[in-house]
C-alpha positions as CSV (number, residue, x, y, z in Angstrom):
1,X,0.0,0.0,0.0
2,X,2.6,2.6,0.6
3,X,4.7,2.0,-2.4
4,X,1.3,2.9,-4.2
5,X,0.3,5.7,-2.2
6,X,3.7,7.7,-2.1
7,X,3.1,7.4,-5.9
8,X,-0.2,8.0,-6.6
9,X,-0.9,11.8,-6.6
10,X,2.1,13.4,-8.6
11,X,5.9,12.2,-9.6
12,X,7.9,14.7,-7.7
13,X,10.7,13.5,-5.6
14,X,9.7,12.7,-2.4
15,X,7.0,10.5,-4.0
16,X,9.7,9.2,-6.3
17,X,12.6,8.6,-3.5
18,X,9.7,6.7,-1.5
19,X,8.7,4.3,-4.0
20,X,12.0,3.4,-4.8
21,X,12.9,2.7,-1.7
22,X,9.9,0.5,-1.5
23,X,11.0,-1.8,-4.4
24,X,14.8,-1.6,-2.8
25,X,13.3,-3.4,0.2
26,X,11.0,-5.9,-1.9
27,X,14.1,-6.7,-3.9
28,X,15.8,-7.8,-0.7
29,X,13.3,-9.7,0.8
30,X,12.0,-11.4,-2.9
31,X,15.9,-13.1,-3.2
32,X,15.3,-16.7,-2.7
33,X,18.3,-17.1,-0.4
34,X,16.0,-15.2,2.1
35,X,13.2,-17.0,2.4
36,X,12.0,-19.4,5.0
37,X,11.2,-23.5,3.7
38,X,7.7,-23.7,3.0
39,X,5.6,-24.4,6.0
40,X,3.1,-27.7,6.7
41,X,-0.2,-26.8,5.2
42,X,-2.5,-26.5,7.7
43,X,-5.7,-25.6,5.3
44,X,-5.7,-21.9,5.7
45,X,-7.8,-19.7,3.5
46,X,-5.7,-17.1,3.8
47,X,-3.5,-16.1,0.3
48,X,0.4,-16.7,0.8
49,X,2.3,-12.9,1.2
50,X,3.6,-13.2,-1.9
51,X,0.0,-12.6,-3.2
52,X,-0.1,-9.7,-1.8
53,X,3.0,-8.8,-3.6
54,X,2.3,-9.4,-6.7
55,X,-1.2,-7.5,-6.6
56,X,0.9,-4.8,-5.5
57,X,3.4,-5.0,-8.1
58,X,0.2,-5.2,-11.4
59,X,-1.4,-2.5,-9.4
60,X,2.0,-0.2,-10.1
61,X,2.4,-1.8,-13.4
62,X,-1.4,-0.7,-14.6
63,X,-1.8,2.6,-12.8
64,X,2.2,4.9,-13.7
65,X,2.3,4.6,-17.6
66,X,2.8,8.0,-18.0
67,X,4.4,10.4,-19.9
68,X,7.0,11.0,-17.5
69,X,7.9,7.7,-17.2
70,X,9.3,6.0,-13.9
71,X,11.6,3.8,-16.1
72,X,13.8,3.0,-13.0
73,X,10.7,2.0,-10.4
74,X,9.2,0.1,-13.7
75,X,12.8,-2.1,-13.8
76,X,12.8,-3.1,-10.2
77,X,9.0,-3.8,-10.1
78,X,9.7,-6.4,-12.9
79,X,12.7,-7.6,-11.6
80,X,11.0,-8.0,-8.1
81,X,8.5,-10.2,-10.1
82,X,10.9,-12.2,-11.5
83,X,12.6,-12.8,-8.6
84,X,9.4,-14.4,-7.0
85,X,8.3,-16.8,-10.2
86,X,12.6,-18.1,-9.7
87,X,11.7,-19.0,-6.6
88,X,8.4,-20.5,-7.1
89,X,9.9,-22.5,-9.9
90,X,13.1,-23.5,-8.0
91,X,11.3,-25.0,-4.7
92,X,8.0,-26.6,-7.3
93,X,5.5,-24.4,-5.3
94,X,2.0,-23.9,-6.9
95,X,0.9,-20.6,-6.2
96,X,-3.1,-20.2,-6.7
97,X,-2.6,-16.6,-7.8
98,X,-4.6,-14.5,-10.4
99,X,-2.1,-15.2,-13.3
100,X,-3.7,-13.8,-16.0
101,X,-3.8,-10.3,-14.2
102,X,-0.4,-10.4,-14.7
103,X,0.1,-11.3,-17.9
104,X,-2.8,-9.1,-18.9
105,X,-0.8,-5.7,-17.1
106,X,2.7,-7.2,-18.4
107,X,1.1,-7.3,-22.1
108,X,-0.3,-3.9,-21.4
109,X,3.3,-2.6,-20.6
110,X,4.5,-3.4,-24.0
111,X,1.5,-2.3,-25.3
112,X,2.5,1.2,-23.6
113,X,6.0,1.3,-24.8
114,X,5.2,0.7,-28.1
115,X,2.6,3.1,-28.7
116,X,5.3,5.6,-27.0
117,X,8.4,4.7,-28.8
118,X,9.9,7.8,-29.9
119,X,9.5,9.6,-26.9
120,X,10.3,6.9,-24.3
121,X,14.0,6.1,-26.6
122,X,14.7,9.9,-26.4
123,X,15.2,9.5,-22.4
124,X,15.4,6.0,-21.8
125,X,16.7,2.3,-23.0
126,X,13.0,0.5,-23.1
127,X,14.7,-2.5,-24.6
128,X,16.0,-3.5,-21.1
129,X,12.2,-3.3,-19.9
130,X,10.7,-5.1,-22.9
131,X,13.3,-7.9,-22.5
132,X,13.1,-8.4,-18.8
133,X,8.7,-8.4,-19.6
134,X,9.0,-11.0,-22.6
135,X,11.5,-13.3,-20.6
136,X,9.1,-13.4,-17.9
137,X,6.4,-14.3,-20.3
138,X,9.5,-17.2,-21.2
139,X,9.8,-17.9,-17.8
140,X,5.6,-19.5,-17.9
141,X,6.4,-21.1,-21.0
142,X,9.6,-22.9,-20.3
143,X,9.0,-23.9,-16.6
144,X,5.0,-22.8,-15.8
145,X,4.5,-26.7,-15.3
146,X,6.4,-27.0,-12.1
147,X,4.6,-23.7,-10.7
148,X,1.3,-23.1,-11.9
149,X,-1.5,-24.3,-10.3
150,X,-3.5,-26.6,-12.4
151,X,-3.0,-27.3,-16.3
152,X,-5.4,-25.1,-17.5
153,X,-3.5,-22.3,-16.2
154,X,-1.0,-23.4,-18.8
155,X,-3.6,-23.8,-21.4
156,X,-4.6,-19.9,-20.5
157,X,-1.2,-18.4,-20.7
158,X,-1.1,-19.7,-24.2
159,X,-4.8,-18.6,-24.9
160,X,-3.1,-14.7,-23.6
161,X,-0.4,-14.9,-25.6
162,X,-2.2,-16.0,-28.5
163,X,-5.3,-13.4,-27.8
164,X,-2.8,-10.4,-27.6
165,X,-0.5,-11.6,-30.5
166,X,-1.0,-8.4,-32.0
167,X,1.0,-6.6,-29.6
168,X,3.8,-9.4,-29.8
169,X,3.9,-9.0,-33.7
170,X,4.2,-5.1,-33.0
171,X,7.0,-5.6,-30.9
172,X,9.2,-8.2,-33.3
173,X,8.2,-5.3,-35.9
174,X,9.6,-2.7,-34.0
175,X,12.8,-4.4,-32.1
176,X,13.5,-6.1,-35.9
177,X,13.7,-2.7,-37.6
178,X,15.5,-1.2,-35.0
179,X,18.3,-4.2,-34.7
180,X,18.6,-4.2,-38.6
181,X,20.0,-0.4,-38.4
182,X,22.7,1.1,-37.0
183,X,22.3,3.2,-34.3
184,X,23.0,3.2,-30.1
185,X,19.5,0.7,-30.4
186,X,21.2,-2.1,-31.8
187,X,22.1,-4.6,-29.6
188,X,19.5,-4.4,-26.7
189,X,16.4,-4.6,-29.7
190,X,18.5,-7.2,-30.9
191,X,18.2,-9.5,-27.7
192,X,14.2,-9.0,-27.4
193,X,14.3,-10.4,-31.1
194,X,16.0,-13.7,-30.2
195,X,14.1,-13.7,-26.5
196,X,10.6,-13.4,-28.2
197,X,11.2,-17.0,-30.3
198,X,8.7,-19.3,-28.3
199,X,6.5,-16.1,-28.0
200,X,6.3,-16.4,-31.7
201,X,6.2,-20.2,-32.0
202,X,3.3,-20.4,-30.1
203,X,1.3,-17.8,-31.9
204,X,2.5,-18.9,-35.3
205,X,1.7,-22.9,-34.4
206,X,-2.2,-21.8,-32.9
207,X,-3.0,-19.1,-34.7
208,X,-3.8,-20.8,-38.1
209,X,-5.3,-24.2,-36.0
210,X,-7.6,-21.7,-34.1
211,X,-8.4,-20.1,-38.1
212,X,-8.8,-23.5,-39.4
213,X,-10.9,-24.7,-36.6
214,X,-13.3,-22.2,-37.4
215,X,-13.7,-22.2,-40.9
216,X,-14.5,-25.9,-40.8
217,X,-17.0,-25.5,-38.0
218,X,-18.4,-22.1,-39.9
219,X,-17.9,-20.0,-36.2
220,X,-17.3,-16.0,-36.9
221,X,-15.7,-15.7,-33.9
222,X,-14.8,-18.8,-31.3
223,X,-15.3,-18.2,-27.7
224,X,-12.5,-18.8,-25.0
225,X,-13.2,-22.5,-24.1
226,X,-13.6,-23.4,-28.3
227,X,-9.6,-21.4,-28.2
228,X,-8.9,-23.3,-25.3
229,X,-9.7,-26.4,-26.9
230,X,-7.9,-26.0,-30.2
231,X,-4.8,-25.0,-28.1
232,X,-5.0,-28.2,-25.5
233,X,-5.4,-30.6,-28.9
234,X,-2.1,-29.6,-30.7
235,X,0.3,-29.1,-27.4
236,X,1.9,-32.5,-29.1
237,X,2.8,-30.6,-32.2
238,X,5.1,-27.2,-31.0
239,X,7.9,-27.4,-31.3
240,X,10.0,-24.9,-29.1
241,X,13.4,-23.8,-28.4
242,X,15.1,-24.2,-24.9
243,X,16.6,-20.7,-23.4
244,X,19.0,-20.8,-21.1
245,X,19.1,-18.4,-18.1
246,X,16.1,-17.5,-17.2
247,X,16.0,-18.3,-14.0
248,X,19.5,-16.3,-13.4
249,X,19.2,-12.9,-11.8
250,X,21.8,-10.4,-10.5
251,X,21.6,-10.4,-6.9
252,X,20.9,-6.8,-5.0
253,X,24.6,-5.4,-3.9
254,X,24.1,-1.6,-2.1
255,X,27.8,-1.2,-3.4
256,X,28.5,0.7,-5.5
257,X,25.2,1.0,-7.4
258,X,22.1,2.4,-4.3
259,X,25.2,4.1,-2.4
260,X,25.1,7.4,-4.1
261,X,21.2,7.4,-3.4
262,X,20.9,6.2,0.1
263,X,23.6,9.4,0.8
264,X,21.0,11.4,-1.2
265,X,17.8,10.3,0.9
266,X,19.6,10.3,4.3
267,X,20.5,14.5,3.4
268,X,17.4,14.9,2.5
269,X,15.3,13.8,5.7
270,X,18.0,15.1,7.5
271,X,17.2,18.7,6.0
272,X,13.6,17.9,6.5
273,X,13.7,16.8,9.9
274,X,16.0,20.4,10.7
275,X,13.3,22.4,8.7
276,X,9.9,20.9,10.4
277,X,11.3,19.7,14.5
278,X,10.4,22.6,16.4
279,X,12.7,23.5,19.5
280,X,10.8,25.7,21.3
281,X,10.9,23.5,24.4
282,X,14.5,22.6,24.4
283,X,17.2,24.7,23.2
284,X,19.9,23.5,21.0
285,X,22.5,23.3,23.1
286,X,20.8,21.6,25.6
287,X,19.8,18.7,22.6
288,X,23.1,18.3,21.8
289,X,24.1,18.0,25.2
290,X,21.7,15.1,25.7
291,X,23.1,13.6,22.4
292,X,26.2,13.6,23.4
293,X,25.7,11.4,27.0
294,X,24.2,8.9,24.7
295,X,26.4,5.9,24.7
């Protein structure tokens, strides 16, 4: 809640210094080294925390596409995501979570940063972003089976992908023509080509199936569970490629990269705490007097 309140009226840098430092601590506590073994279930209703997490994380996904773009808190809220799912994959734990919320705000994203390209690329790299979303979206593919709840939470990642392939085929067009020039572009576009491979697999295996499938039973437009059925018959057919690395991550390190801004948000409260603590009822000298005897 307070990552999404200290950003939620206007970007300045208060609001901006607090939601970072939200996502600093989430990225420390999110590393899998940190967390506890899995406890006995003991049939409680209640969601795991890391539900709560992730609805925090869509909710800022969904609600900061602006034009002044928090490219920064946008990187650590993905990263923080991704850092969950590589622990949920490593330790086999099936979270009952909302998945498709997800994927719906992480398709959204790209959705964004396409339709803002020219202005984004004038003040930030958004090929670091669009990678770390699509490898996430490889992340379901390659290992949802040891994670997701049931099989047909499988069967509707590939119905989302598959749904939304227009935005996918937007973003091959765009990292393509940018990776196929020179310019500073290059080589980051040129990784979200080769990282959106079983992205386009998928939707060029089920696209013409789903196509077929309703030209031969004359059906305008299928609903969900017709999709969902062409998609569970012809699993045995794709064919995808494995990608290495996906459950890698850099670890968080304070040193060298958060120092400069921890020494920033330290000066600042400090000034802030000298400009709002009245003294009225104790001088200065007497304070630092009393500071001093502490031990």
């Amino acid at each position: 809640m307070s990552l999404s309140l200290s950003f939620s009226l206007s970007p300045d840098e208060h609001r901006l210094n607090s939601a970072r430092l939200c996502l600093i601590i989430l990225t420390c506590i999110t590393e899998p080294m940190r967390h506890r073994k899995k406890a006995a279930e003991k049939n409680v209703p209640s969601r795991p925390l890391v539900c709560a997490v992730l609805d925090l994380m869509v909710e800022f996904i969904v609600t900061h596409m602006m034009k002044d773009f928090p490219m920064d808190l946008y990187m650590r809220c993905v990263q923080v995501i991704h850092k969950l799912i590589c622990y949920q994959k490593k330790c086999r734990i099936r979270l009952h979570y909302t998945w498709r919320e997800l994927w719906s705000a992480l398709i959204n994203l790209l959705k964004f940063l396409l339709s803002n390209e020219t202005v984004l690329l004038a003040k930030h790299n958004i090929f670091h972003l669009a990678l770390l979303v699509v490898n996430l979206f490889n992340m379901f593919i390659t290992y949802g089976d040891t994670f997701l709840p049931t099989s047909n939470s499988y069967d509707e990642l590939y119905y989302e992908i598959v749904r939304m392939h227009q935005i996918f085929d937007n973003l091959y067009c765009m990292v393509l023509r940018v990776s196929t020039n020179a310019g500073q572009w290059k080589e980051p576009a040129s990784k979200v080509t080769h990282s959106l491979v079983n992205v386009r697999a998928i939707i060029n295996h089920f696209n013409p199936k789903i196509e077929s499938y309703a030209a031969v039973n004359h059906i305008s437009q299928l609903s969900e569970d017709q999709v969902l059925e062409v998609v569970r018959s012809n699993y045995d057919t794709l064919t995808l490629k494995l990608q290495d690395g996906l459950d890698q991550f850099e670890r968080y390190s304070e040193q060298p990269k958060e120092a400069a801004f921890f020494k920033e948000l330290v000066r600042s409260i400090s000034l802030n705490v000298r400009k709002n603590v009245s003294l009225n009822t104790l001088s200065q000298d007497l304070l630092l007097k009393e500071f001093s005897t502490i031990s």
